[in-house]
C-alpha positions in Angstrom: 74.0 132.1 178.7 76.4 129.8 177.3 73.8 126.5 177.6 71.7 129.0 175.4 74.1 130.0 173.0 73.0 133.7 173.8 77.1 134.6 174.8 79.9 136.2 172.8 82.8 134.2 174.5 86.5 135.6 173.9 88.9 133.4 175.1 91.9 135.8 175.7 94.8 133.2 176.2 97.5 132.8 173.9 96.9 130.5 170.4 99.3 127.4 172.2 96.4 127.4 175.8 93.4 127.8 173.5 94.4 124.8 171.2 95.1 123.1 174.1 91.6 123.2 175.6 88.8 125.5 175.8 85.4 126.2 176.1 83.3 125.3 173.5 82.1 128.0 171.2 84.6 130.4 172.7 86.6 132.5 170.4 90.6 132.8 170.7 91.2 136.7 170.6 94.6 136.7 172.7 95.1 139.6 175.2 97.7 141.3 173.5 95.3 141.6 170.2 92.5 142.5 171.9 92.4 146.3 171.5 93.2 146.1 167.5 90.8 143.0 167.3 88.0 145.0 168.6 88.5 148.0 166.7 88.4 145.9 163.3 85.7 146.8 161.3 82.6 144.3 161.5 83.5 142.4 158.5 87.3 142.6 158.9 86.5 140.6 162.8 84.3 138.5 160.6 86.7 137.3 158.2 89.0 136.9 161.1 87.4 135.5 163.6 84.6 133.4 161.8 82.2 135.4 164.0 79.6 138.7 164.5 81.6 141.4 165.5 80.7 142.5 169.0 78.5 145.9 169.5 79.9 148.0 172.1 75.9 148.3 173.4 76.3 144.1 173.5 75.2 143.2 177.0 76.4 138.9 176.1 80.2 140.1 175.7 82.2 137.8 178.6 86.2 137.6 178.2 87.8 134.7 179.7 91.3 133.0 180.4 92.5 130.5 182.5 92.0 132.0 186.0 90.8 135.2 185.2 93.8 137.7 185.6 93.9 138.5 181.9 90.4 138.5 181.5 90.1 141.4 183.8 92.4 143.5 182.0 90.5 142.5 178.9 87.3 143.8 180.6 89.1 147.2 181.5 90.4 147.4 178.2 86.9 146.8 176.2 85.4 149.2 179.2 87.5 151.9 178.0 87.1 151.5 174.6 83.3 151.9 174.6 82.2 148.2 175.6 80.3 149.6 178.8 78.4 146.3 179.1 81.2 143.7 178.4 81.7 141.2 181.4 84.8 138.6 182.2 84.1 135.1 184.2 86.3 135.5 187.1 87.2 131.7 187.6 88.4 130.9 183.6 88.7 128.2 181.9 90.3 126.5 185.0 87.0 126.8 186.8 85.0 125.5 183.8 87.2 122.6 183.0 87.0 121.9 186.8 82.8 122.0 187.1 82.7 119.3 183.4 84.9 116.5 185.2 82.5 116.9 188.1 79.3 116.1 185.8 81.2 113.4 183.8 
C-alpha cells in the first residue's frame, strides 16, 4: 500500500518524534488530537493537514507510532467514532526504520 501510494498514513506520535524521523508520506496527527482532528470538517483537515480528509467507509486508513502502543488506541478511537475499516501497523515506525537500514 504504501509502495503504491494507495495509504492514508497518520503518524500519531508527538510533533518533536515525527520531526525527528518518520515514514515518508505519513501525516503527523498526534494521539492526543486525534478525536478533534478527525471530526474536522473535510476542508478544515485539509487546510490543516495539507491532505484528503479520511472517509469513515476508507478501507487505506493505517495509524502508526513508534512501537505501536498508541497506534492501537488510535485504532479503537477512530473504531468508535465510525472509522470501522481503519487499521494501525503493529510494529511502528521502529519496525519500519529497522526493515530500510536492512535494504541500504
Amino acid at each position: 500500500m504504501l509502495s503504491k501510494r494507495d495509504l492514508q498514513l497518520f503518524d500519531v506520535r508527538n510533533p518533536d518524534e515525527f520531526k525527528a524521523g518518520h515514514i515518508p508520506h505519513a501525516v503527523n496527527m498526534p494521539l492526543g488530537s486525534l478525536e478533534e482532528s478527525l471530526k474536522m470538517s473535510p476542508e478544515s483537515f485539509q487546510q490543516r493537514f495539507q491532505v484528503r480528509a479520511p472517509g469513515k467507509k476508507d478501507d487505506n486508513i493505517v495509524f502508526h507510532c513508534f512501537s505501536g502502543r498508541r497506534s492501537a488506541k488510535a485504532l479503537d478511537i477512530a473504531r468508535k467514532m465510525g472509522f470501522s475499516r481503519a487499521k494501525h501497523y503493529k510494529g511502528g515506525y521502529s519496525e519500519w526504520a529497522e526493515k530500510e537500514r536492512k535494504q541500504l
